[in-house]
Structures are given as structure tokens and as C-alpha cells.
ROVEXVEX-398699 format. One line per 3 residues: for each residue x, y, z of C-alpha. Coordinates in Angstrom, 2 decimals, padded with zeros to 5 digits. Example, Ala and Ser with C-alpha at 12.3 -4.5 7.8 and 13.67 -1.06 7.14 Angstrom:
! residues 2
012.30/-004.50/007.80; 013.67/-001.06/007.14
//
This chain:
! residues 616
007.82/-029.64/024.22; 005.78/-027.98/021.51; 007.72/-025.45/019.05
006.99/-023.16/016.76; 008.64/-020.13/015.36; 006.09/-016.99/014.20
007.85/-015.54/012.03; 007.36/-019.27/009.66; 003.71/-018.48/009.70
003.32/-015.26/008.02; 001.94/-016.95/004.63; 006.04/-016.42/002.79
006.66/-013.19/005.22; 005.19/-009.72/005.77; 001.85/-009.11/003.39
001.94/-006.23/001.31; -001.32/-005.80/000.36; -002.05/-002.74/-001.22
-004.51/-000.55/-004.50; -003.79/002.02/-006.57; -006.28/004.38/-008.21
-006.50/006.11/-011.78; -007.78/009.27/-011.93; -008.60/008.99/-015.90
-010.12/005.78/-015.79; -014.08/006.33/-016.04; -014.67/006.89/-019.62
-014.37/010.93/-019.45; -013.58/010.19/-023.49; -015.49/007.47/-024.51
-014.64/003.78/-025.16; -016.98/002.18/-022.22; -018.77/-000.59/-023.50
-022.46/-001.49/-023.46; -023.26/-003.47/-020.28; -026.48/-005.06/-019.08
-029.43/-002.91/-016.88; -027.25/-004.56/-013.84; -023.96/-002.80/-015.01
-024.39/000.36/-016.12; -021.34/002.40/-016.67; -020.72/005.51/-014.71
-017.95/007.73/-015.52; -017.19/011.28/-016.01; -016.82/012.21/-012.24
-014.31/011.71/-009.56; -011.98/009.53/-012.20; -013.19/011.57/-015.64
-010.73/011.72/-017.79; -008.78/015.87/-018.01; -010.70/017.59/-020.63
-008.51/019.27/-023.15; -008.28/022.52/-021.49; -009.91/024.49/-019.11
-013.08/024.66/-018.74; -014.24/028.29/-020.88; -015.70/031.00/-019.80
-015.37/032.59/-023.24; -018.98/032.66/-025.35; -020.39/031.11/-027.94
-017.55/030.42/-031.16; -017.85/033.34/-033.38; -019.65/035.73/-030.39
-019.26/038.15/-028.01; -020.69/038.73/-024.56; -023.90/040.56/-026.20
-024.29/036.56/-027.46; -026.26/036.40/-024.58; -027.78/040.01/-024.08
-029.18/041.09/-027.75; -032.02/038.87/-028.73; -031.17/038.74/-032.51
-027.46/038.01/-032.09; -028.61/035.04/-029.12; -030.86/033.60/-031.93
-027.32/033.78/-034.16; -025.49/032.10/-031.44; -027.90/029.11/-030.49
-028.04/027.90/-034.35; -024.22/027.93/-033.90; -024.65/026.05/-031.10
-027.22/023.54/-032.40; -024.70/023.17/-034.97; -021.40/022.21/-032.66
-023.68/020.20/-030.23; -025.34/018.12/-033.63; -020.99/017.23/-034.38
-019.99/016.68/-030.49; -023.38/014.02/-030.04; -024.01/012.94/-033.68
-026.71/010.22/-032.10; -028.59/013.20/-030.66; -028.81/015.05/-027.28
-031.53/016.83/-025.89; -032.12/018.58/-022.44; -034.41/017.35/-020.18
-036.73/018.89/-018.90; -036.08/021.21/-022.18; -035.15/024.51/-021.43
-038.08/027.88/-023.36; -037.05/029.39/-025.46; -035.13/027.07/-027.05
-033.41/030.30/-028.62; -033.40/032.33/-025.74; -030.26/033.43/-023.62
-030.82/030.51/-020.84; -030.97/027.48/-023.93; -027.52/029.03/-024.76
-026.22/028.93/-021.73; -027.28/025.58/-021.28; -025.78/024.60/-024.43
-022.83/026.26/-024.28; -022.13/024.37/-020.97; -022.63/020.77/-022.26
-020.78/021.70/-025.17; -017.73/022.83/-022.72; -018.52/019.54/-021.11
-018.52/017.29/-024.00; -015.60/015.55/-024.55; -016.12/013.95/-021.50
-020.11/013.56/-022.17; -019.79/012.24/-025.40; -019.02/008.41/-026.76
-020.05/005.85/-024.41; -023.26/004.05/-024.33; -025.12/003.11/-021.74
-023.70/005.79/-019.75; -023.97/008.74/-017.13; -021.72/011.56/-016.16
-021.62/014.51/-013.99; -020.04/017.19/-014.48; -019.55/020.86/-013.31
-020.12/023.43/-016.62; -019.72/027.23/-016.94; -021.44/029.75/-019.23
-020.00/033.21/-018.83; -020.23/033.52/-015.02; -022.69/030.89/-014.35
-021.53/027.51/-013.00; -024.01/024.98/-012.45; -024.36/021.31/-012.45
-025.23/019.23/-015.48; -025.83/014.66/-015.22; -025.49/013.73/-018.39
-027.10/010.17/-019.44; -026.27/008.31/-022.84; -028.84/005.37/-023.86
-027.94/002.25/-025.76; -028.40/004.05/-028.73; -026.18/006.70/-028.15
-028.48/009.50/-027.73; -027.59/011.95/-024.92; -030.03/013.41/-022.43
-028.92/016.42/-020.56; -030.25/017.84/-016.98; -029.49/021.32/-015.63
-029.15/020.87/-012.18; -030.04/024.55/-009.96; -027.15/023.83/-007.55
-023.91/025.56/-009.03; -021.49/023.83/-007.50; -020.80/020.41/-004.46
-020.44/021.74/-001.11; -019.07/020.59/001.85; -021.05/019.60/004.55
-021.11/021.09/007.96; -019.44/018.10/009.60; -016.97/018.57/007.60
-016.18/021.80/007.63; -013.05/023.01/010.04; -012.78/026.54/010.77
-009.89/028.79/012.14; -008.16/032.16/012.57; -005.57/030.80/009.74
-004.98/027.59/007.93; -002.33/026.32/010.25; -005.75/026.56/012.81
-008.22/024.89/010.47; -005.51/022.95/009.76; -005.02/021.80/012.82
-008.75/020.94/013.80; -009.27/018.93/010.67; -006.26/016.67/011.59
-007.98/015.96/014.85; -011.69/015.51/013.36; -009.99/012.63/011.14
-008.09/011.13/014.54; -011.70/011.35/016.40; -014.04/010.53/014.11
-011.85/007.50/011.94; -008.67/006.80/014.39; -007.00/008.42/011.52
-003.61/009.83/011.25; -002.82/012.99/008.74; 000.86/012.80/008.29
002.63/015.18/005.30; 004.39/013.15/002.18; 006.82/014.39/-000.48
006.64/016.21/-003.88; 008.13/014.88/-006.80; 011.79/015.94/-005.75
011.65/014.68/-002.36; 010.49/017.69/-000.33; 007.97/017.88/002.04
004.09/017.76/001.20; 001.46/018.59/003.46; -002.54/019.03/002.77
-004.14/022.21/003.04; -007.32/022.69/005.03; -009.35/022.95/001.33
-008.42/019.44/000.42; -008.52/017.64/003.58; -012.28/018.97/004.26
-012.59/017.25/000.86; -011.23/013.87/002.12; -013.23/014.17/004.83
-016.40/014.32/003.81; -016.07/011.31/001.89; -014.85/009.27/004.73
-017.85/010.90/006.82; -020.42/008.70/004.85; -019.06/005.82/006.33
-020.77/004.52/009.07; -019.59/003.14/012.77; -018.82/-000.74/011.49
-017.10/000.62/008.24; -014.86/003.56/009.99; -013.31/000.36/012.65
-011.52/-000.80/009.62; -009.62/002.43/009.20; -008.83/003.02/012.88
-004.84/003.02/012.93; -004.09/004.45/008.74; -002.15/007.09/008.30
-003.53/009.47/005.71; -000.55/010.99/003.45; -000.35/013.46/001.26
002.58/013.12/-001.89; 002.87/015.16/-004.74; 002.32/011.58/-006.76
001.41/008.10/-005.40; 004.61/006.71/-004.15; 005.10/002.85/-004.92
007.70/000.35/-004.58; 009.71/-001.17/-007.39; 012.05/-003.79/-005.77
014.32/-002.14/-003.33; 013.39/001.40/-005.07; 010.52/003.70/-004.06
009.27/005.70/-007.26; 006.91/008.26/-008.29; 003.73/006.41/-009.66
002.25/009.51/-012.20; -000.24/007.45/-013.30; -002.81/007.21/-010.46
-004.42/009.52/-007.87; -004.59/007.49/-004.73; -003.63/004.33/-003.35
-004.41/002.28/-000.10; -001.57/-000.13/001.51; -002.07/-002.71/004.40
001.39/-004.42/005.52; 001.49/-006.98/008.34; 005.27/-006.54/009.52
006.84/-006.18/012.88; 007.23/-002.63/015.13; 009.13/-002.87/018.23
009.02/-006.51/018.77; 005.48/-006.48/017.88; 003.41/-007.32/014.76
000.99/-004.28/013.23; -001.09/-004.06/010.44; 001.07/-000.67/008.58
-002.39/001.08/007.16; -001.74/003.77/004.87; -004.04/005.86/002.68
-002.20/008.06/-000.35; -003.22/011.10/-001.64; -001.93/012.71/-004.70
-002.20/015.60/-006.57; -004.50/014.16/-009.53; -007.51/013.31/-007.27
-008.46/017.05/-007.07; -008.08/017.70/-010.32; -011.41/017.06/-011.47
-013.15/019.17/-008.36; -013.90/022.11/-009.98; -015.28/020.03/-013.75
-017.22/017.23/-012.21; -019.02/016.33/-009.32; -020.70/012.74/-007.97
-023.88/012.17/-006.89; -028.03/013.93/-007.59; -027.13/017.04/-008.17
-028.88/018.33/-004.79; -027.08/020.19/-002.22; -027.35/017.60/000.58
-027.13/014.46/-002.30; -024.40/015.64/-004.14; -019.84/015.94/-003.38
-016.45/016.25/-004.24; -014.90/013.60/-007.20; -012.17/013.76/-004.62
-014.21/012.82/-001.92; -015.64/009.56/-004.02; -011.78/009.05/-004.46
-011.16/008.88/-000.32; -014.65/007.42/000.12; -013.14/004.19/-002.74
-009.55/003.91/-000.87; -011.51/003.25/002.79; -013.28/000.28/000.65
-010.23/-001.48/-000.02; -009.40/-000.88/003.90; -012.59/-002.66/004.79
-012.32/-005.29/002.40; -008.81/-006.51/003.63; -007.43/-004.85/006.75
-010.46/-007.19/008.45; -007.76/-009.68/007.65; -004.73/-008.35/007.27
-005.71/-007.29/011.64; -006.17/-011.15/012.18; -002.85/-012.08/010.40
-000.89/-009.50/013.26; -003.44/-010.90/015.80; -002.31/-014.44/015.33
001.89/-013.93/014.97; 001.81/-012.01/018.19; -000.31/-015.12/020.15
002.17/-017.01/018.12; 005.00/-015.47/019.98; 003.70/-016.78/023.11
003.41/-020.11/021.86; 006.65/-021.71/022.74; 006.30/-020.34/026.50
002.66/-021.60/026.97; 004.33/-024.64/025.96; 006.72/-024.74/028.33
004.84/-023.57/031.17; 002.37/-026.59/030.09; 005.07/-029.25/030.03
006.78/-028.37/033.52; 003.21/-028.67/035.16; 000.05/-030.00/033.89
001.52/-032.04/031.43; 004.12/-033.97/033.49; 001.34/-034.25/036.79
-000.25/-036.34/034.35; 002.43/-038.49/033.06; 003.46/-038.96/036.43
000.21/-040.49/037.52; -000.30/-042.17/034.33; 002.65/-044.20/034.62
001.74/-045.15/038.06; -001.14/-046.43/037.45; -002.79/-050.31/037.74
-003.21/-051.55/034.33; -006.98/-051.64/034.44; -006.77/-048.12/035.35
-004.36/-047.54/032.83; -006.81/-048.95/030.11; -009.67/-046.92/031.34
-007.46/-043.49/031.23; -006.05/-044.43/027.58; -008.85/-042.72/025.85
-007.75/-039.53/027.03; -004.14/-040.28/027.15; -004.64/-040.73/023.39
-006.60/-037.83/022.89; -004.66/-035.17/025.05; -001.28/-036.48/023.00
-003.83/-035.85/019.22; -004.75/-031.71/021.00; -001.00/-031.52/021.14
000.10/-032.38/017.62; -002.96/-030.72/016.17; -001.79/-027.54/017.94
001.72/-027.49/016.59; 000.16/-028.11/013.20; -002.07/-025.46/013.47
000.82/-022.97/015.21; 002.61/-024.19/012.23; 000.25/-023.64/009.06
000.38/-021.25/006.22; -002.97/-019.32/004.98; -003.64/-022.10/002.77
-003.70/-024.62/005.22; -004.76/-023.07/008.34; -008.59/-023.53/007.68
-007.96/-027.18/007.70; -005.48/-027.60/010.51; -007.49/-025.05/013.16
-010.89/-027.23/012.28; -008.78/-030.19/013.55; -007.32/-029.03/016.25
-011.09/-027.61/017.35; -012.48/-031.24/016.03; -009.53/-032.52/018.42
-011.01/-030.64/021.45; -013.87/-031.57/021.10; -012.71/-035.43/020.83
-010.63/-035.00/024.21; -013.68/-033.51/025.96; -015.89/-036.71/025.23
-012.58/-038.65/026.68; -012.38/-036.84/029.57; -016.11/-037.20/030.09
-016.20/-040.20/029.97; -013.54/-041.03/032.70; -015.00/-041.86/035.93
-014.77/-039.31/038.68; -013.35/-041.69/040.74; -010.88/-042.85/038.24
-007.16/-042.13/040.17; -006.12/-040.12/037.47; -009.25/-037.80/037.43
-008.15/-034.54/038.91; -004.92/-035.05/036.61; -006.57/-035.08/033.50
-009.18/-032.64/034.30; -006.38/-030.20/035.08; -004.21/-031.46/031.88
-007.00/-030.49/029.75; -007.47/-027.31/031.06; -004.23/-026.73/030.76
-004.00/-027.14/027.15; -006.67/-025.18/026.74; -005.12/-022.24/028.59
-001.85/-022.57/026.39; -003.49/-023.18/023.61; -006.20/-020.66/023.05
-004.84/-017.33/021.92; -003.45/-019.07/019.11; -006.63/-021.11/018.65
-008.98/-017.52/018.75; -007.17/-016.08/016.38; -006.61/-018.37/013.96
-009.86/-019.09/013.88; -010.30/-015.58/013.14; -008.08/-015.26/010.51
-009.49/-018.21/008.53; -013.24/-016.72/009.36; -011.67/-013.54/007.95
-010.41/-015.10/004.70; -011.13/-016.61/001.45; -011.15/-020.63/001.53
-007.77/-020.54/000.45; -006.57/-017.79/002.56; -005.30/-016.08/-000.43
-007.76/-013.17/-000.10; -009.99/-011.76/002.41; -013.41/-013.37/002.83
-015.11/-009.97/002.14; -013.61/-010.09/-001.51; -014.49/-013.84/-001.83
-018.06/-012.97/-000.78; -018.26/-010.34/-003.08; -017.02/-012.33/-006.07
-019.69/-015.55/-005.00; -022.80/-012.41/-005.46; -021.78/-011.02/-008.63
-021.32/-014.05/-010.36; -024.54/-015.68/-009.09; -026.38/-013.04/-009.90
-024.50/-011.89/-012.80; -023.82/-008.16/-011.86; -021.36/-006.23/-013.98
-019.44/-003.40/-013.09; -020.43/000.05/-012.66; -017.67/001.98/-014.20
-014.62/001.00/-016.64; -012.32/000.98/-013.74; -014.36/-001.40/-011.52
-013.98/-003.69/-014.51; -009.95/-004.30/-014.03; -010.09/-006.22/-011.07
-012.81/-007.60/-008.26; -011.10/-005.99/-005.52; -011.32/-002.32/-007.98
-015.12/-003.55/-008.16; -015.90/-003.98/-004.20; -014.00/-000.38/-003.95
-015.82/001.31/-006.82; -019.19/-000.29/-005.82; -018.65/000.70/-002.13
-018.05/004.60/-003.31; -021.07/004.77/-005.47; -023.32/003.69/-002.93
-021.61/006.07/-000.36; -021.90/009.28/-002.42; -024.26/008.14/-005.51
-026.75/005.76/-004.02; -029.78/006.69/-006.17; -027.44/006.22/-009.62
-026.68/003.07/-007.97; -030.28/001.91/-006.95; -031.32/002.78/-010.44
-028.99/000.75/-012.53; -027.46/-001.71/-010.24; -030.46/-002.60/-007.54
-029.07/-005.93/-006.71; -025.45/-004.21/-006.11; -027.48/-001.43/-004.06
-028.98/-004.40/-001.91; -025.70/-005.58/-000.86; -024.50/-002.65/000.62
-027.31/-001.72/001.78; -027.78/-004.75/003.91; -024.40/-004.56/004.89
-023.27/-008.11/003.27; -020.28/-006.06/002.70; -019.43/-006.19/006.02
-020.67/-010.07/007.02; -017.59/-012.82/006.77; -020.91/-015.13/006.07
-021.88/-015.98/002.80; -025.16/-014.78/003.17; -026.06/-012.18/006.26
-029.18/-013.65/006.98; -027.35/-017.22/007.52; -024.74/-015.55/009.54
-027.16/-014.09/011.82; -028.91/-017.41/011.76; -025.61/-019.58/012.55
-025.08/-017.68/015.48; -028.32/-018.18/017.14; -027.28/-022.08/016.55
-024.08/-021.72/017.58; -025.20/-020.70/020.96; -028.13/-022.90/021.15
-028.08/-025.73/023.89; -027.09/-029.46/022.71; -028.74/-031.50/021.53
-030.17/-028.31/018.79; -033.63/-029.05/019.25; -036.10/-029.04/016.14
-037.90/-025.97/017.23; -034.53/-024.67/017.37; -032.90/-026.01/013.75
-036.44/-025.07/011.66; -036.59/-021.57/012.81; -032.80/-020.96/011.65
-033.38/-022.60/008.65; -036.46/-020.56/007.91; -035.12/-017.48/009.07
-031.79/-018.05/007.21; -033.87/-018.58/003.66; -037.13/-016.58/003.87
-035.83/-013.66/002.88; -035.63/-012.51/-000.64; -032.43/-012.28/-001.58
-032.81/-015.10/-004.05; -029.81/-017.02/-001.99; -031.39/-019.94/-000.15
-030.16/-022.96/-002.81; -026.51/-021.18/-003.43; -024.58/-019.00/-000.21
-027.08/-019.30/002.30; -027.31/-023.53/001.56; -023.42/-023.46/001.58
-023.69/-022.04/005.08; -025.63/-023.86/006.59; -024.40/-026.91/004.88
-021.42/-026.90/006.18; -023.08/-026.16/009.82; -024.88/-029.47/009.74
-021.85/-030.77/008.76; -019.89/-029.85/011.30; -022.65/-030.20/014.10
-024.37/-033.43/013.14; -023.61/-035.28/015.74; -025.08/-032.36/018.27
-028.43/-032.14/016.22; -031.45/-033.68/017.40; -033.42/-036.79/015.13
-035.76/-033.89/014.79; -033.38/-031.44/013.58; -031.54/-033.50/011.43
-034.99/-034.16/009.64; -035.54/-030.65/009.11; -031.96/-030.47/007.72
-032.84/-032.74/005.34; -036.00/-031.19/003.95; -034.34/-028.11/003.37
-031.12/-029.93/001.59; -034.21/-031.11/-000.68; -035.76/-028.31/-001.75
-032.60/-026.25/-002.09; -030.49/-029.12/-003.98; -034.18/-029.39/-006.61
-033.50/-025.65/-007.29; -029.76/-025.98/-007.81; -030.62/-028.44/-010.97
-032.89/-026.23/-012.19; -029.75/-023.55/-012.23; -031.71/-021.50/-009.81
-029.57/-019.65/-007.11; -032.65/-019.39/-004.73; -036.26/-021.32/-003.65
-039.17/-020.21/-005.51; -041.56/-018.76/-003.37; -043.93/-021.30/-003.82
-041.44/-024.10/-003.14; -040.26/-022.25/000.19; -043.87/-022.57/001.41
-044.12/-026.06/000.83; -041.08/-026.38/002.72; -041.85/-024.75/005.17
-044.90/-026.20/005.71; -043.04/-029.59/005.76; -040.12/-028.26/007.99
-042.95/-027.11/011.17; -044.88/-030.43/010.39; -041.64/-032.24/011.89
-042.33/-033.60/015.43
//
């Protein structure tokens, strides 16, 4: 009988897998460094640093409200002005498009604005911010961009202020009511659930209509495929992030919002514990900043950019982290499928097996041999640990597959026919939940099953294509750069586009989402996958050329490593014909790897395909 025990397979116990978020971490005072055109820093918005202060509504140093109203004493005040803005950007700013007169009242309201907004404007290179100014009782919004040089170009946006979108707006006779409606918008529209925290002295904490409108309008960017990842969190609301230290829960100050996955068990069963933080310190910068254009439709909330980074670290790993649960509860069953196995498919066949003539015998020990190997490849698999489990579930599948060609290969008349036939079908039946889904959770993770596959993805594009990060926070980790990359495209695309168009591409085309290397390869491998055996040439060349010709620059680096390792695996199942258009590509794509190229030239993918169709 076949054992295994579930709880042994959980990769050292229940995963805690979880990211916090700093709410000063974008530069709002300087210090980013100088990155490539494929990096550009973006700070000053829903993680800008608190400005020292209030924003002012007083005018001008020096100057009253007539500042602004008496044309000789507005002439006074902009030469102040000039003055403080020459000491706050000493490597020059300028407003673009300029605002006439430059000594008129509306250049010193402009000016007086970006000088409110300056010590988060001013210092880093290489560098935009947005942020939300106020001259006397005026508010608009202001993008400020900083060049390599330091110089700092200023844009007066005509919206005052981010709004929130209609979707996202709850309404009600009180707050309890919009209340109310907004905590079922978030259960409808992202299987979310909006549960109330703590303070800071252990009392309860619950989010006010204002804030979770907020929340949800960043989550509302998401679309269909990205929401499934979030279906189950629980959305909290604490005074201050609330982490773990050892056996001690304490009061994290420093961030402003954190997401947690934990695979552990809940009434006998084994969950996926999603939970989304919200503290205090990501709405702090809502009324000094905002984050995207600057347009009314284009433009939101810091602390939406704040919920809209949390859901990316719930679709990088709770695609997982789901698997993980998946696989301990088929684990459960395990030892019972065994059983049930044993008592009746399994002994039927010993039975007869032992009866038989010896020539029989001889002719049935093929599959006698095989059906023992599914067996012990089974438990192993049952048995493995993340690192392992790749390994052991492509044996057991490899040991299938083996068993299949066995029992093929007996002759229907063979005495022992119906036995085996029902044996393996059996094993199959006891077998397979654990099979599905740990095949899902190594197709889910990284190829050591440390991390998810998304993040291992992720880190394979930016370093073959060199992309830095977009803001000083994304730079502290790879799983901070997936979340911060994920945000910017959700609620700052055209920022993105602009300085990070590779980046832009990969959301865009939703590799973000794709366990594939490359999602042109994925889409590719399925259609072989599915394809009759022997794959037939016509078959192999149009994957191959659908898999490379696009022009994402991949076809010698992910996409070749995909559909390597399909060949492969499938060799045996290809056609002469296929295998020769295998080859051709392997060719062309290993030619471009010693040239240190990442993709085909375009004018090598031609020839190649021109050699790949000439195949008959």
C-alpha cells in the first residue's frame, strides 16, 4: 500500500508569503539615481516622501493677498519668486508650455505652487513627479520632469484635483449606507472581503466610505484574468501595517500597505489565507500628489496606485500559493485512493498474474514492470518538496506514458488483458488529483519551486533585455519591481510607455499573466500539445513560426527555452519531418545566442523560415 502524509509536503510547513509597502520610498526628497531611457525613475506620487508641512495657502514670502491683485506689488512678488525657485532648482526649472506674463498674477501662482511643491520636485535626475499644488485658493495639478542634467520642467495641468470615477463611486443616505454598498461592490466585482483592523492600541479600525472608494478605483483597473487572483482576500484596514515578529504581532510604522498569502489549514481543509493591509500612511499623500496624465479620466488617487501595487503581488504569487492548497488537499486523499486501489484493481491483477503459464507470464512482464515503476513514481511524487516536485511529477507522467506503450503492446487476447487494462485505469483514477495538481503547482512555479513562475518570468525579461526599475522602491527587490511595474501601467501607462516601452509591452501583452516564458510560445505549445501523434510537419513549422515571428526580440532566449524543452520532451511523438524543422530552428536560434543576441534578426528569421516550409 502506497503512503503518504500531506502535511510532509508543504515545502517545511505552511508558506507565509507576504510584501510590505513604504509610503516614503519614491524619491519625494531626492537621492534617486540616474538610470538608463529603460529605467526612468518615477517618484513623488502615491509613495512621495511627507513634505515638511502642509501644503500653504499663505502667499508669496514677504506678501500679502494683494501679491496677486495689484500689478506693481505681483511684479514685486514674482522676482521674489524667481529668486526662491533659482535656490530650490539651482540646475534650472522652467514651465512648460510657459505661462504670459511671466510677471503677471497666473506666473505667480504657478510659481508659488511648484515652489510649495519643491522639496519633493527637487534633487533627482532623470526624474518625474506629480503632485497636487495650491496658490491661495487654487489647487491644480502640476508633473514635474527633471533631465539628466538636473534641469526641471514644470506643467500646469487644468484639472485641480484626481477624481473618482463613477464605478467607483458608492452613494447613500449616510456613511454606514455608502458604506455598506462599497463593501459589496469589492465582494462583486473582486470576490473581496472588507473586514475592520485595529489602531495602534488595539481597538477597532474600520474604513470610511472616502477611503475605500479610493481603494477601489485602483483595483477597478484590473481586468477579468488579474481580479481571479484576488477572489478570496480579505481587505483590512489597521491604524499601521500589522506584522509578525516570532510569536509577537507588532505595529510596523514604517510602511503603508502590505499583501500576505498563507497556505495553512481551516477546518480540516487547506486555504490560501489572502489578506490585503491598509494603513493610515497610504492616504497621506492624497491631497499633495496624484499618479497618472493629469486628465480627468487619465489621472487617480496615490492611494489608489498603493491598492492597485498590493493586487500585483496577489497575482504574482497567490497563482501559486492556490496550487500549493490545491495539491495538500488531493494529497489528503492519497492514502485512501491507495487503498481502494490495492483491495481491487491491484490485487485482480496479482491474482491473475500469478496464475499465469510462464510464456504468458513473460509476455505480461512488461507491464507488470511498468505498473510496479507508476506506483513508486507516485509515492515519490506524493512525497516531494517544491524543489523536487518538477522532477518527480515529470517521472511519474514519463512513467505513464511508459506503462501505456506496455499495455499496448499486450495482446488482446493475452489472459491477463482485461486485468491490466483495468489495473491501469485504476492507477490512473487514484492517482490523478495528485498528478493535476502537482503538475500545476510546478507549472505555477519557478524551476526551483522557490518562487512563483510569474516572478521567475519577470526576472528572465528584465535581465535579457536589461530593464531597470521605474522608481527607487521597485529597485529593493524583483518581486517590489513586478508590483511597482504592474501599478504604473494600471494608473500611469503613458509615463510608462514613454520611459520604459519594453516594460509597457509586457503588461500590455499580458506576459504578466502567462506561466510560459514567452506568451507567444505558450499559446504555441498548446496548439502542440493537443495536436494528433505523430506532430506532423505542417503542424511543428507553423508553431515554431508562430511562436518566433513576433517581435518581441525572444525567439533565441525564452521562446527557444520553450520550445526546447517541448521537443525534448515530445521527440519521440514528432514526425522525421518535424524533427527536421526542430532542428532548423535550434540553428538559427543557437547562431544568434553566440552572437549574444536574445532574438533572430529579421533577416535570419526569413531565411528560416523559408527553410522550415521547404521541409517535405
Amino acid at each position: 500500500m502506497l503512503s503518504v502524509n500531506p502535511e510532509g509536503t508543504v515545502s517545511g510547513g505552511a508558506d507565509s508569503h507576504g510584501h510590505v509597502h513604504d509610503h516614503g520610498h519614491a524619491g519625494g526628497g531626492g537621492g534617486t539615481a540616474d538610470l538608463s531611457a529603460e529605467g526612468k525613475q518615477k517618484y513623488g506620487e502615491s509613495f512621495m516622501k511627507d513634505l515638511p508641512g502642509p501644503i500653504t495657502a499663505a502667499p508669496p514670502k514677504g506678501y500679502g493677498s494683494d501679491a496677486l491683485t495689484d500689478p506693481a506689488r505681483t511684479k514685486e512678488a514674482n522676482k521674489q519668486l524667481d529668486s526662491d525657485l533659482a535656490t530650490a532648482f539651482p540646475n534650472g526649472v522652467e514651465f512648460n508650455p510657459a505661462i504670459k506674463p511671466a510677471d503677471g498674477p497666473e506666473a505667480a501662482k504657478a510659481k508659488w505652487g511648484l515652489l510649495n511643491a519643491a522639496p519633493a520636485a527637487g534633487g533627482a535626475k532623470s526624474a518625474e513627479g506629480d503632485h497636487v499644488v495650491r496658490f491661495g485658493d487654487t489647487t491644480r495639478m502640476m508633473t514635474t520632469r527633471t533631465d539628466a542634467a538636473g534641469k526641471t520642467t514644470a506643467t500646469l495641468h487644468a484639472q485641480a484635483a484626481p477624481e473618482i470615477p463613477a464605478g467607483s463611486k458608492f452613494s447613500g443616505a449616510n456613511e454606514a449606507e455608502r458604506v455598506k454598498a462599497a463593501k459589496q461592490a469589492f465582494k462583486d466585482d473582486f470576490g473581496i472581503t472588507v473586514k475592520p483592523g485595529v489602531d495602534g492600541n488595539g481597538n477597532a479600525k474600520n474604513f470610511t466610505a472616502d477611503e475605500l472608494e479610493k481603494v477601489h478605483s485602483g483595483l477597478a483597473r484590473l481586468s477579468p484574468e488579474e481580479r481571479k487572483a484576488l477572489n478570496g482576500t480579505e481587505l483590512v484596514r489597521n491604524q499601521y501595517v500589522r506584522q509578525k515578529n516570532g510569536n509577537t504581532v507588532v505595529n510596523d510604522k514604517t510602511h503603508s500597505a502590505f499583501y500576505g498569502s498563507s497556505v495553512e489549514k481551516s477546518g480540516g481543509t487547506w486555504v490560501n489565507k489572502k489578506t490585503m493591509q491598509i494603513a493610515d500612511s497610504a492616504f497621506n499623500q492624497d491631497k499633495t500628489a496624484f499618479v497618472g496624465d493629469g486628465t480627468k479620466d487619465g489621472s487617480s488617487f496615490p492611494s489608489a496606485r498603493t491598492a492597485a501595487h498590493e493586487a500585483g503581488h496577489g497575482i504574482e504569487f497567490n497563482r501559486r500559493n492556490d496550487a500549493w492548497a490545491a495539491r495538500n488537499n488531493a494529497l489528503g486523499g492519497f492514502n485512501s485512493a491507495s487503498k481502494t486501489l490495492d483491495k481491487g484493481p491491484q490485487a485482480a491483477w496479482d491474482k491473475t498474474n500469478k496464475g499465469l503459464s510462464p510464456a504468458d507470464k513473460g509476455t505480461a512482464k512488461a507491464f507488470d514492470t511498468a505498473s510496479k515503476a507508476v506506483d513508486a513514481a507516485a509515492l515519490e511524487m506524493a512525497q516531494a518538496k517544491a524543489p523536487e516536485l518538477a522532477a518527480k511529477t515529470e517521472a511519474y507522467e514519463k512513467s505513464v506514458k511508459t506503462r501505456d506503450a506496455a499495455l499496448k503492446a499486450l495482446p488482446p487476447t493475452h489472459p491477463a488483458h482485461t486485468q491490466a487494462t483495468a489495473l491501469a485505469k485504476g492507477q490512473d483514477t487514484a492517482f490523478k488529483d495528485v498528478a493535476s495538481t502537482s503538475a500545476a503547482q510546478v507549472k505555477a512555479s519557478s524551476s526551483d519551486g522557490t518562487e512563483s513562475r510569474q516572478l521567475e518570468k519577470f526576472e528572465e525579461f528584465i535581465k535579457d533585455n536589461n530593464v531597470k526599475p521605474t522608481t527607487d522602491y521597485g529597485a529593493g527587490s524583483n518581486a517590489e519591481f513586478y508590483a511597482e511595474s504592474l501599478s504604473l501601467y494600471k494608473t500611469d501607462p503613458q509615463y510608462l510607455k514613454a520611459n520604459s516601452p519594453k516594460l509597457y509591452d509586457y503588461f500590455k501583452n499580458n506576459e504578466h499573466l502567462s506561466d510560459a516564458s514567452d506568451a507567444t510560445a505558450g499559446k504555441a505549445l498548446d496548439g502542440l500539445a493537443g495536436a494528433s501523434r505523430p506532430i506532423a510537419g505542417n503542424v511543428m513549422g507553423k508553431a515554431l513560426l508562430d511562436a518566433t515571428g513576433d517581435t518581441d526580440n525572444h525567439a533565441a532566449s525564452t521562446e527557444y527555452k520553450e520550445l526546447k524543452k517541448f521537443a525534448t520532451d515530445n521527440w519521440s511523438d514528432m514526425s522525421p519531418q518535424a524533427k527536421k524543422q526542430f532542428e532548423i530552428y535550434e540553428k538559427y536560434a543557437k547562431a544568434a545566442q553566440a552572437k549574444g543576441s536574445p532574438g533572430i534578426l529579421l533577416s535570419e528569421w526569413n531565411k528560416m523560415k523559408t527553410e522550415i516550409e521547404a521541409v517535405k
